[in-house]
Every structure is written in C-alpha cells, then in structure tokens.
C-alpha positions as CSV (number, residue, x, y, z in Angstrom):
1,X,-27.0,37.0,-42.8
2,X,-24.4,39.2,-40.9
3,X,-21.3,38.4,-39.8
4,X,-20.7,40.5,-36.4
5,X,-17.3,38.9,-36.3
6,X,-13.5,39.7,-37.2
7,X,-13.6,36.1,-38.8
8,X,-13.5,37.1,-42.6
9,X,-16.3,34.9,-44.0
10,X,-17.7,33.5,-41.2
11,X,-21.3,35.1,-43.0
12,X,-21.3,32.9,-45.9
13,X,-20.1,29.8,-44.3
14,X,-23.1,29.9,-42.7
15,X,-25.5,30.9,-45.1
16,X,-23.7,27.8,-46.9
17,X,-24.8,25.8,-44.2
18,X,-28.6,27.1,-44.4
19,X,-28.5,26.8,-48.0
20,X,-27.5,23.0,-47.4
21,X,-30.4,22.8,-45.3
22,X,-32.8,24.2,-48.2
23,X,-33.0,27.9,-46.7
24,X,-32.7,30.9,-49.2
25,X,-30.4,33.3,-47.6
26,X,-30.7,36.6,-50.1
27,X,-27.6,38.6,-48.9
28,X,-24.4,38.3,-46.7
29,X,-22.3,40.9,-45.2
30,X,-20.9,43.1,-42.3
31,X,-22.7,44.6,-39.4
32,X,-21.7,46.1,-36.2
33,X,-24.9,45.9,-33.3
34,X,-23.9,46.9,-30.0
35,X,-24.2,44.3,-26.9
36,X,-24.9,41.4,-29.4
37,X,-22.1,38.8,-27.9
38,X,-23.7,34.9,-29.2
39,X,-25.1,34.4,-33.0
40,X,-28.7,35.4,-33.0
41,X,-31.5,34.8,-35.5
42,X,-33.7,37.9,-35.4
43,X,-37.7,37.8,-37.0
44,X,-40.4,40.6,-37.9
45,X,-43.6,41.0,-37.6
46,X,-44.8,39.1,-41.3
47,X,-46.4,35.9,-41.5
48,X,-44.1,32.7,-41.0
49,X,-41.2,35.1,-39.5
50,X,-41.1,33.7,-36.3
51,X,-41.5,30.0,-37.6
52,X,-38.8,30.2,-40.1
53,X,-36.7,31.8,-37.2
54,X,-37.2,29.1,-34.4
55,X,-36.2,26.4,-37.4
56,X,-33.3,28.6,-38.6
57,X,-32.2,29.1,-34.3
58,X,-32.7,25.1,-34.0
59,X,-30.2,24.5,-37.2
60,X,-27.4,27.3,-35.4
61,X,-28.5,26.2,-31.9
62,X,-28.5,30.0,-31.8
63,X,-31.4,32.3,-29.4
64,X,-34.4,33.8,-31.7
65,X,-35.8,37.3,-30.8
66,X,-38.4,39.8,-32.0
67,X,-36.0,42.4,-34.4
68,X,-35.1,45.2,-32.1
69,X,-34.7,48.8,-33.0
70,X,-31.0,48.0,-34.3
71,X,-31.8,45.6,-36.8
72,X,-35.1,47.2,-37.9
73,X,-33.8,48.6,-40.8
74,X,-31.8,45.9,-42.2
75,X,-34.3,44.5,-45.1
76,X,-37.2,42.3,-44.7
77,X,-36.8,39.1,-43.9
78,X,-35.5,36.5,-41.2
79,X,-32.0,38.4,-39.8
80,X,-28.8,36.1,-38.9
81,X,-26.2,37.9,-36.7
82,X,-23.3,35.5,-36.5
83,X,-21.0,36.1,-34.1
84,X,-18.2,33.3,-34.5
C-alpha cells in the first residue's frame, strides 16, 4: 500500500479499511510513479494476483492493471497506489 499523495496518512487509512474487510496488507509507505493520477490496485503474475486485485479494486472502486515496469520492483504481492 502506497500513498502517491501529499495527504500524510492517506496509506494506512486505507490499508485500515482493507484490513476491516479481512485483507492483510504487509507494509505501508511513500512512492512517487510518474503519470499515475487515480488510486490503482496493481497485480503480478502469481496465482490468485489478479483475483485478490479485482476484489481489492471493487472494495476502493479503484482500476486494476497488470504491474508495469514502475512498480515491478516494489515486493511481491497485490500493489495499492493511493492517490487521495
């Protein structure tokens, strides 16, 4: 979970709000991703990614995407760029 944002916070109020909704969110911080503009749940390519994304994307009403080469690096798992 990422906060993208100048909203101090804004990362683990929503992982608060997954966590509510029985999701383990490992970690929460601060990334910058060039031309990422809405909140935006990312997946890779292990089994259940893209499932758990399209339920996490449904909870945020946020878009789900394959990860792209910015977020490729970030560890594994589902990615959460919230944007505010």
């Amino acid at each position: 979970m990422y906060n993208l944002s100048d909203v101090a916070g804004l990362a683990e109020t929503t992982a608060n709000r997954l966590r509510d909704a029985q999701w383990d969110v490992a970690e929460t911080g601060n990334l910058s991703l060039d031309g990422v503009t809405a909140t935006t749940v990312y997946f890779g390519e292990a089994q259940g990614e893209k499932d758990a994304a399209e339920q996490i994307g449904a909870l945020l009403q946020a878009p789900v995407e394959p990860r792209t080469p910015a977020v490729a690096q970030q560890p594994p798992g589902v990615i959460v760029a919230v944007t505010g």
